[in-house]
N, C-alpha and C positions, 0 to 999 in steps of 0.2 A: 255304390251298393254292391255287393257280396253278392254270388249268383245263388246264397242260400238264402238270404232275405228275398231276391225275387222270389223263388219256388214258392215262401209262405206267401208274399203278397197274389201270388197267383192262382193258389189253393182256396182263399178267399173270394176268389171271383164268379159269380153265378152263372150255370149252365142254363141255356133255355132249348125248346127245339123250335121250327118252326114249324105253325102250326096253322097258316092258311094254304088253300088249293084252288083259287076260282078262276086262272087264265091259268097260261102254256108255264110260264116264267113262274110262280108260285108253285106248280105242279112239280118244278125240275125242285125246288128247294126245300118242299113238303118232308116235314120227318126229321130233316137233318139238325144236329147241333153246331149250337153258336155261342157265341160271349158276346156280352155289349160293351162296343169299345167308347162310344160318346153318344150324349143325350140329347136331344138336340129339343126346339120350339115345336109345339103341336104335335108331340109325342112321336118326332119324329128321330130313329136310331139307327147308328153306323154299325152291324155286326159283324163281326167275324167268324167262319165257319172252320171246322177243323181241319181243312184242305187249305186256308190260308186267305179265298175268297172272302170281298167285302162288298157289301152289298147297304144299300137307305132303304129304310124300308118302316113302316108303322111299328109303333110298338104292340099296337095289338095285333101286330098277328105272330107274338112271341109268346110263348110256354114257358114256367121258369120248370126243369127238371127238378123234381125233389131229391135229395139222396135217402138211401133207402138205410136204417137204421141198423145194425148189427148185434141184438141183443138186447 
């Protein structure tokens, strides 16, 4: 793979942020953006944050970012 096909397959990838607060540990991760790298059984997902950290964690306590239209 060509590092310009990554770049499009990468651009395709949905930003979320996370979007739970109810202990110390969700607190520290509240707000921030991630990607979901695998899906796992009972909605449970590997994300990645854009500092590089990976974290399991529900998928409901993920936000998908929308992007915001240009015209």
């Amino acid at each position: 793979m060509r590092s310009g096909d990554r770049l499009a397959v990468h651009a395709l990838v949905a930003l979320y942020r996370y979007a739970w607060k109810n202990n110390p540990r969700r607190r520290e991760l509240y707000g921030r953006r991630c990607r979901v790298l695998v899906r796992g059984k009972l909605g449970t997902v590997l994300v990645e944050f854009e500092n590089g950290e990976r974290v399991t964690t529900s998928g409901r306590a993920l936000r998908r970012i929308r992007e915001e239209s240009h015209g």
